[in-house]
N, CA, C and O atoms as CSV, one atom per row, in Angstrom:
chain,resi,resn,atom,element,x,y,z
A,1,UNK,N,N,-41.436,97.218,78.346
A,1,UNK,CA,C,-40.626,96.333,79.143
A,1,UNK,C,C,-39.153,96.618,78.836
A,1,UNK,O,O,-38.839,96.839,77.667
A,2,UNK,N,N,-38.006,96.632,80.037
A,2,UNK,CA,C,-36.845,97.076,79.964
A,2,UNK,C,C,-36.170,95.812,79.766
A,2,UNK,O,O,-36.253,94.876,80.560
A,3,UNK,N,N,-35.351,95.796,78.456
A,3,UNK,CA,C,-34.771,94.461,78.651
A,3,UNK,C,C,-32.922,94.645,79.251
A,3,UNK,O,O,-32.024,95.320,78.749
A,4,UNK,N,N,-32.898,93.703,80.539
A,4,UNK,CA,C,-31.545,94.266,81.144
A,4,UNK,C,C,-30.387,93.566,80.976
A,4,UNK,O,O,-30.643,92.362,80.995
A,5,UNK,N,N,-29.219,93.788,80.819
A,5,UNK,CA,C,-28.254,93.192,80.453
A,5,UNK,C,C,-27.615,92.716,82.193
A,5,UNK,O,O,-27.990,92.999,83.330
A,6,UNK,N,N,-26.697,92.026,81.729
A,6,UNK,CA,C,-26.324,90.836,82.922
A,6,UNK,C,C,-25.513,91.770,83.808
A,6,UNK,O,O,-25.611,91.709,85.033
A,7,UNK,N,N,-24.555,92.806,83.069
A,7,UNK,CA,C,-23.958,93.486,84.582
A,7,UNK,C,C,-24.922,94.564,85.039
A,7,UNK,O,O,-24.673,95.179,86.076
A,8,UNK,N,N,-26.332,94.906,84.116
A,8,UNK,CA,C,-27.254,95.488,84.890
A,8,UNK,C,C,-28.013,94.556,86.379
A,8,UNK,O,O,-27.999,94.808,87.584
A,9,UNK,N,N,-28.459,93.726,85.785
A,9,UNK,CA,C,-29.528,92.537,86.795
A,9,UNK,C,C,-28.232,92.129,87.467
A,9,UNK,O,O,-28.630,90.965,87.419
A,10,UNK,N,N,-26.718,91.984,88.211
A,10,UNK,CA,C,-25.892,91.797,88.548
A,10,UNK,C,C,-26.297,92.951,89.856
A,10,UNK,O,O,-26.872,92.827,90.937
A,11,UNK,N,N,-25.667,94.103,89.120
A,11,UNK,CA,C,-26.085,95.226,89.916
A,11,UNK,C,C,-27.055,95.283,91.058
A,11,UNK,O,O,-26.994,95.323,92.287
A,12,UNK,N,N,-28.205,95.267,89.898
A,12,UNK,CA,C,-29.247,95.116,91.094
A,12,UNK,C,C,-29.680,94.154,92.054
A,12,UNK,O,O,-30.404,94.386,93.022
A,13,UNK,N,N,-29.128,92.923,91.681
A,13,UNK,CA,C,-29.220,91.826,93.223
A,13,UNK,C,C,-28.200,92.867,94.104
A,13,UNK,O,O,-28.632,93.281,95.180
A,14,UNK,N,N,-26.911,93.269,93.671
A,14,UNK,CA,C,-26.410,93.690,95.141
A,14,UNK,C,C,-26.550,95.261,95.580
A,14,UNK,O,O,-25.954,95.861,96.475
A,15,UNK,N,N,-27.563,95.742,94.627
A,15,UNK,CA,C,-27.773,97.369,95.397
A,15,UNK,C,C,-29.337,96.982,96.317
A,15,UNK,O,O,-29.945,97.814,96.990
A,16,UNK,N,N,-29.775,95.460,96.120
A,16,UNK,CA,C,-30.677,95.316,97.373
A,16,UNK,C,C,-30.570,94.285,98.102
A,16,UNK,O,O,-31.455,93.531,98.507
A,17,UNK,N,N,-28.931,94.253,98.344
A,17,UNK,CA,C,-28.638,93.206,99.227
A,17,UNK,C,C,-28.153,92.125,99.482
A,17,UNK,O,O,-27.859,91.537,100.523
A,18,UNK,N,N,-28.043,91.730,97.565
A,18,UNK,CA,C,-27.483,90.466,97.565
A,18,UNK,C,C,-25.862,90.065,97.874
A,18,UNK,O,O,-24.825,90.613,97.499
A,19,UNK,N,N,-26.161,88.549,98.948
A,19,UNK,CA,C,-24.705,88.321,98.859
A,19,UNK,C,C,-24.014,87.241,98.642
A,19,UNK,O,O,-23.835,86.310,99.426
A,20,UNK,N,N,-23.797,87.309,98.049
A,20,UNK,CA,C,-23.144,85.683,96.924
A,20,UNK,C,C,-22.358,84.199,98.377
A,20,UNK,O,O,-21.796,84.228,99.472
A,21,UNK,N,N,-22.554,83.774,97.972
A,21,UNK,CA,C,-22.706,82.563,98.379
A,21,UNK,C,C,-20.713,82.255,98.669
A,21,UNK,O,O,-19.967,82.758,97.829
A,22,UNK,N,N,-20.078,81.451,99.846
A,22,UNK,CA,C,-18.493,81.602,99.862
A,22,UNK,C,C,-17.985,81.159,98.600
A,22,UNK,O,O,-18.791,81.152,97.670
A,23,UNK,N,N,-17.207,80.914,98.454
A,23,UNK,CA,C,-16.061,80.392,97.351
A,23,UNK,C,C,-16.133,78.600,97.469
A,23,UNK,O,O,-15.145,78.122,98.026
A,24,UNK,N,N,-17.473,77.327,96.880
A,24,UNK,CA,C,-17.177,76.176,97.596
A,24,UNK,C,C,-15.926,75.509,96.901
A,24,UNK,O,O,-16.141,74.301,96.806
A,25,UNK,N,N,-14.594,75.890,96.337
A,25,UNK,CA,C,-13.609,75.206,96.132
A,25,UNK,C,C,-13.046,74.569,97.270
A,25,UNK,O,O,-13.164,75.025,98.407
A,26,UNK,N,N,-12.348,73.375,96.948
A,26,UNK,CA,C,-11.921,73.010,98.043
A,26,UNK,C,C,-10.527,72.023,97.138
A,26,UNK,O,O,-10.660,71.809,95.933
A,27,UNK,N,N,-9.580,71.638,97.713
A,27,UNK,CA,C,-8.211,71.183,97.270
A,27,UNK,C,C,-8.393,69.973,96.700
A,27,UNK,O,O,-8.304,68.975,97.415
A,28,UNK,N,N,-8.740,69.821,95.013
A,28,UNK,CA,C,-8.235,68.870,94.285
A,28,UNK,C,C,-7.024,67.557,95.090
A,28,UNK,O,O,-7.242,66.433,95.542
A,29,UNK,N,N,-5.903,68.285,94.982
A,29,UNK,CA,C,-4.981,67.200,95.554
A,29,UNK,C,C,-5.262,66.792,97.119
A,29,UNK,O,O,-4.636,65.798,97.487
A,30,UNK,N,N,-6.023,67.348,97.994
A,30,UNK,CA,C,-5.741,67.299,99.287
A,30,UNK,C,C,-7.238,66.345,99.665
A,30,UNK,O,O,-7.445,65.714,100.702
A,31,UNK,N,N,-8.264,66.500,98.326
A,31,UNK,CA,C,-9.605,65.424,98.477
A,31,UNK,C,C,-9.019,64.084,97.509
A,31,UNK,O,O,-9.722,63.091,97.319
A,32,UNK,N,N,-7.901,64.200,97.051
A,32,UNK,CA,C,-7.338,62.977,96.063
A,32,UNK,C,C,-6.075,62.451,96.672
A,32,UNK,O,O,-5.372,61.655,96.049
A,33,UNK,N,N,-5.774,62.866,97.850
A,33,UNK,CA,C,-5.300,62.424,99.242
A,33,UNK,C,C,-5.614,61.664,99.855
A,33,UNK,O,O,-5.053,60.569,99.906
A,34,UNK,N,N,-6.727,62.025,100.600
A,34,UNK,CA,C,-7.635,61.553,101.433
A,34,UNK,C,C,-8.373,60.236,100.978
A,34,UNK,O,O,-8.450,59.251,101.712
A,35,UNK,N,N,-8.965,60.299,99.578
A,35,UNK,CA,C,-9.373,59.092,98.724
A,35,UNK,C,C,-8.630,57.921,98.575
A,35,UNK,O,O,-9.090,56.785,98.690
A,36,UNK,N,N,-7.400,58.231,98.302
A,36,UNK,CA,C,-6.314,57.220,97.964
A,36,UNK,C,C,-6.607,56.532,99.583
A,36,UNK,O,O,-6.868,55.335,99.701
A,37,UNK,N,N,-6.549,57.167,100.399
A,37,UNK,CA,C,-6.132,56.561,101.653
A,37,UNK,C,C,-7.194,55.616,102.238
A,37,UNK,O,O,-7.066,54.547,102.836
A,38,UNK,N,N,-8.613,56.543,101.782
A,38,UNK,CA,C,-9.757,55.497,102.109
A,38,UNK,C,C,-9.635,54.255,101.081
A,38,UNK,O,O,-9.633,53.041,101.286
A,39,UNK,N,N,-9.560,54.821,100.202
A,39,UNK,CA,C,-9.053,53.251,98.901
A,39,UNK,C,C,-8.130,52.180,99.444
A,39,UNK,O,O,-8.230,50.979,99.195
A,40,UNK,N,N,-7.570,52.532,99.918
A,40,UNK,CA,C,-6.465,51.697,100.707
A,40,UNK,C,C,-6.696,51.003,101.645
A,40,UNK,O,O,-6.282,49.855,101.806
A,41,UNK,N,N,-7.348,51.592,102.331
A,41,UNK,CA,C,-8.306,50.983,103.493
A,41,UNK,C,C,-9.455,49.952,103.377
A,41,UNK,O,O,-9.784,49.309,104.374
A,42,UNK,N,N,-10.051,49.784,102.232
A,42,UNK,CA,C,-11.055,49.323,101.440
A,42,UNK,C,C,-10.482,47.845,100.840
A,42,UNK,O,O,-11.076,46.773,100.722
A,43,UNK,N,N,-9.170,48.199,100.530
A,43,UNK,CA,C,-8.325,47.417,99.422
A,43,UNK,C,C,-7.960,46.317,100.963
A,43,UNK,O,O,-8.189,45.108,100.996
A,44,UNK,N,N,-7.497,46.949,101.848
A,44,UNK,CA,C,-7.170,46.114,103.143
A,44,UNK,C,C,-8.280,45.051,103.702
A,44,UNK,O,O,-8.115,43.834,103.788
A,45,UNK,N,N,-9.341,45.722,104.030
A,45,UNK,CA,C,-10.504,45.102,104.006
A,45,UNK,C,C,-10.751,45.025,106.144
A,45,UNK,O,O,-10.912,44.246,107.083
A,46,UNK,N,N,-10.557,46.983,105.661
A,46,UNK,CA,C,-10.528,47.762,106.731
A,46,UNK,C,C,-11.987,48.846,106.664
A,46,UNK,O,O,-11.836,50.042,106.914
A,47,UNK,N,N,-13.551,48.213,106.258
A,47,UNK,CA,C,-14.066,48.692,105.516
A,47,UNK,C,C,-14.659,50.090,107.113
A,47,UNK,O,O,-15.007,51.253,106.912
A,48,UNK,N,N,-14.574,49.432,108.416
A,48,UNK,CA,C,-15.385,50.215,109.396
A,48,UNK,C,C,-14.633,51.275,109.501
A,48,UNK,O,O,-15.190,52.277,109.951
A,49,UNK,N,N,-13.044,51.382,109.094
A,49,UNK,CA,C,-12.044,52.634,109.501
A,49,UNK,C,C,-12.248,53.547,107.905
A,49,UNK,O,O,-12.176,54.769,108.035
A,50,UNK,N,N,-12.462,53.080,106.626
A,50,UNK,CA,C,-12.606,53.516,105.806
A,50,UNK,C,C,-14.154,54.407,105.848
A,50,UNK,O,O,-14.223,55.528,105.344
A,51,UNK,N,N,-15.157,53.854,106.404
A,51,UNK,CA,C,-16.287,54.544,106.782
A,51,UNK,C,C,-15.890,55.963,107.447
A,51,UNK,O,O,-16.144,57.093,107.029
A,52,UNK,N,N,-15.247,55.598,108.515
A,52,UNK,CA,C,-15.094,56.791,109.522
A,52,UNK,C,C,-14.115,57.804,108.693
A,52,UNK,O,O,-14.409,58.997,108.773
A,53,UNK,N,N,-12.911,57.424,107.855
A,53,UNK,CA,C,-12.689,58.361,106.892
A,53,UNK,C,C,-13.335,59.071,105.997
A,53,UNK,O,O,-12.581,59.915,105.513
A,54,UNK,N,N,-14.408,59.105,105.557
A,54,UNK,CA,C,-15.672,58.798,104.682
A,54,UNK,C,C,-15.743,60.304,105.320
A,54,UNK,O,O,-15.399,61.421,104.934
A,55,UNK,N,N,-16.649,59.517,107.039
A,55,UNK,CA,C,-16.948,60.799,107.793
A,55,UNK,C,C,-15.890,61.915,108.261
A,55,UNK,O,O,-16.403,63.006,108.508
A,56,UNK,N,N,-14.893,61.849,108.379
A,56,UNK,CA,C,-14.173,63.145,108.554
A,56,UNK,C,C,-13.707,64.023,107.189
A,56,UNK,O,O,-13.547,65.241,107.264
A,57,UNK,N,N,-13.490,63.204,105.822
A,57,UNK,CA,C,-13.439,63.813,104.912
A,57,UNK,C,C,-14.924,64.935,104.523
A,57,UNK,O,O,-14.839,66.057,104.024
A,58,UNK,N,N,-15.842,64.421,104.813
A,58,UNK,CA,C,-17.038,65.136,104.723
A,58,UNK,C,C,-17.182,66.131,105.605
A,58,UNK,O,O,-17.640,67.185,105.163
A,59,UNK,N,N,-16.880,66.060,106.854
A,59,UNK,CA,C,-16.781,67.035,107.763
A,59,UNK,C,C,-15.700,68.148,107.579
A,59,UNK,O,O,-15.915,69.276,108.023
A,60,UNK,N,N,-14.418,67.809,106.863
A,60,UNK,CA,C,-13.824,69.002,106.663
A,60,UNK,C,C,-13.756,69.757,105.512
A,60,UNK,O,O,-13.013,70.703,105.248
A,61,UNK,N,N,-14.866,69.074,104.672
A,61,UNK,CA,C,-15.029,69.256,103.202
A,61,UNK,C,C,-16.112,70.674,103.567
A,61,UNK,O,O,-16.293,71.685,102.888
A,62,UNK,N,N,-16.617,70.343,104.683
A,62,UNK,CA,C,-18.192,70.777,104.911
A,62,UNK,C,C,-17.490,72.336,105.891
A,62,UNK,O,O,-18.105,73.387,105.714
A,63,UNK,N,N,-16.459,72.354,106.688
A,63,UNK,CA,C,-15.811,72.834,107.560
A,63,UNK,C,C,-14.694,73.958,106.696
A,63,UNK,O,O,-13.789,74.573,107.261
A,64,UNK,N,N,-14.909,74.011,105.706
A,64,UNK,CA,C,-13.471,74.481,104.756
A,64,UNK,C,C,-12.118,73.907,105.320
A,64,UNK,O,O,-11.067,74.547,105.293
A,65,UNK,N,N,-12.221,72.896,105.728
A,65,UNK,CA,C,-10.354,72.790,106.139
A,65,UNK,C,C,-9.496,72.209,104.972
A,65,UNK,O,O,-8.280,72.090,105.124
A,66,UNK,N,N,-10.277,71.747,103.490
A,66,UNK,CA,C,-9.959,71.494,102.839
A,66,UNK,C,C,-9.661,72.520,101.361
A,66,UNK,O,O,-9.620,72.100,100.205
A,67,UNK,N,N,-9.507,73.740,101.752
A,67,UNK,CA,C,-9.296,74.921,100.543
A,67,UNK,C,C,-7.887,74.783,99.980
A,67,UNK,O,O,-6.784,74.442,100.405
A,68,UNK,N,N,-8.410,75.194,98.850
A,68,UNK,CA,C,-6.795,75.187,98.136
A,68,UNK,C,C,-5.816,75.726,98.794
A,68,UNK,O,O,-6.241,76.452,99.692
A,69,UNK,N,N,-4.786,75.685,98.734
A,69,UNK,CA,C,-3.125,76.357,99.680
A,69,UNK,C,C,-3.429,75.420,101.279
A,69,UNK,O,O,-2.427,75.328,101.988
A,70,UNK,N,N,-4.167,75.044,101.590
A,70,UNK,CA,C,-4.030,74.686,102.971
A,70,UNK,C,C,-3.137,73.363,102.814
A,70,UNK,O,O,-3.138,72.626,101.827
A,71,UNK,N,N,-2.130,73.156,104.358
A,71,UNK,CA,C,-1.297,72.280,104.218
A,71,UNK,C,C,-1.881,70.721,105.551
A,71,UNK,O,O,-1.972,70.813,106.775
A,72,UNK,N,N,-2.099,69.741,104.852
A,72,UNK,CA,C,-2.374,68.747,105.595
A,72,UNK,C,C,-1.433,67.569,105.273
A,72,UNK,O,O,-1.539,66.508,105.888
């Protein structure tokens, strides 16, 4: 039995194909943005508009519009 080291078995996922999965970072400050704002909304006792923030934060979380360097 060959025992393989990690940039061997590395190797071989991508000499048959493998392809790594995107980059899921997404902007620290720009999801601690968005939070504050649903918090705020919450704090108001604005809970149905804080929902729907809920849902678009998830959708652009899900969408990459939230990557690091991007400006919102």
């Amino acid at each position: 039995m060959k025992i393989m080291s990690l940039r061997d078995k590395v190797q071989c996922w991508i000499d048959n194909g493998f392809t790594p999965a995107p980059n899921p970072l997404v902007s620290k400050r720009l999801v601690i943005k968005n939070l504050i704002q649903i918090n705020q909304l919450l704090e108001d006792g604005s809970s149905y508009i804080a929902s729907e923030r809920i849902k678009f934060l998830i959708h652009d979380i899900e969408n990459d519009k939230l990557k690091p360097g991007e400006l919102y």
